[in-house]
C-alpha positions in Angstrom: -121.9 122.5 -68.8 -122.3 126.0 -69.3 -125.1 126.2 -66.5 -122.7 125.0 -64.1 -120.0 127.6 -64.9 -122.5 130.3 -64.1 -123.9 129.0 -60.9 -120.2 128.9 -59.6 -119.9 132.5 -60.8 -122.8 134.1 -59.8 -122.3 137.7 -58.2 -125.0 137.1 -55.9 -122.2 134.3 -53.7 -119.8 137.1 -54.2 -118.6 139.5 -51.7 -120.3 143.4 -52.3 -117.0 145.3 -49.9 -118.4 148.4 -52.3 -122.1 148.0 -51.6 -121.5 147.8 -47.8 -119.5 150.8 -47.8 -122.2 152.6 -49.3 -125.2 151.3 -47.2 -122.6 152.8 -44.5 -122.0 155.8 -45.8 -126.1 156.3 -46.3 -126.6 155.0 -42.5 -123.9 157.8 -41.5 -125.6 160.4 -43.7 -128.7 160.2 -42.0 -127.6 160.0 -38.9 -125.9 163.6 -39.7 -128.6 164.6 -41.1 -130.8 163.9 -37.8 -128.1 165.7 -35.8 -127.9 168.3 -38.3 -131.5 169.2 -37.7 -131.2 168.9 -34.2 -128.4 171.4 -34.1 -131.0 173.5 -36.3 -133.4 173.4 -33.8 -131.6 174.4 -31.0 -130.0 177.9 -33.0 -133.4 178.6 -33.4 -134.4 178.3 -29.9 -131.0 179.9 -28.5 -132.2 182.5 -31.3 -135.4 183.4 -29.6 -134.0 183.6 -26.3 -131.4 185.9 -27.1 -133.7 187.9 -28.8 -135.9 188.0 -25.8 -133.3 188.9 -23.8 -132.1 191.8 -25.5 -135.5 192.9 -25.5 -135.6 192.8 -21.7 -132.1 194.6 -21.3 -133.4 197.2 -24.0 -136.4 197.8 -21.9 -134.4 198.3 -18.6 -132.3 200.5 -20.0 -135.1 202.4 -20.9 -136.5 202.3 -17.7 -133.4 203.3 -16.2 -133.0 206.0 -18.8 -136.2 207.6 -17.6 -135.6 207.1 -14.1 -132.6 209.2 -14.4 -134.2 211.7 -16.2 -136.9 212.1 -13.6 -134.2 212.8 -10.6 -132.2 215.3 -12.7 -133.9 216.8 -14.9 -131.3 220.0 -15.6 -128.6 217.2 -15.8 -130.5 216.2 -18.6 -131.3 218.4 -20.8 -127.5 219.9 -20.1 -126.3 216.3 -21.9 -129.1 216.5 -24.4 -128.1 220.1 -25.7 -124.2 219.0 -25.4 -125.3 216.2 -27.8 -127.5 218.4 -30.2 -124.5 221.1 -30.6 -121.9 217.8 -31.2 -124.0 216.6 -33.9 -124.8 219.5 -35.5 -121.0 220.4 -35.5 -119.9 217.2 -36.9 -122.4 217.2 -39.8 
């Protein structure tokens, strides 16, 4: 008698509404997760091409710089001396 109360009882015929909320909840986590280190990845790689990219414009500049330099040479060293006589006034 009492073996038939617990077979009509057992939690294994119930329905588990908690359990498969958390399975989903896992399922959804690691999907986030996935997409989480797939955003990751590609910071990194928009990263290194910003950084490479900078580098490129700071070279130009440079290069630009010097150019400018070459053709005007007075010019130059007028805006350099300018500069050295602002900062030594301003310190």
């Amino acid at each position: 008698m009492m073996d038939d109360k617990l077979a009509q009882v057992s939690p294994i015929e119930k329905p588990a509404p908690l359990v498969d909320e958390a399975l989903a909840a896992t399922d959804r986590k690691a999907n986030n997760q996935e997409e989480l280190r797939a955003l990751r990845s590609e910071v990194a790689r928009l990263q290194d091409s910003l950084q490479e990219a900078a580098s490129g414009a700071g070279h130009l500049v440079m290069e630009e710089l010097r150019r400018k330099v070459r053709a005007q040479p007075i010019t130059a060293a007028v805006a350099l001396g300018f500069l050295a006589i602002l900062s030594g006034v301003t310190r």
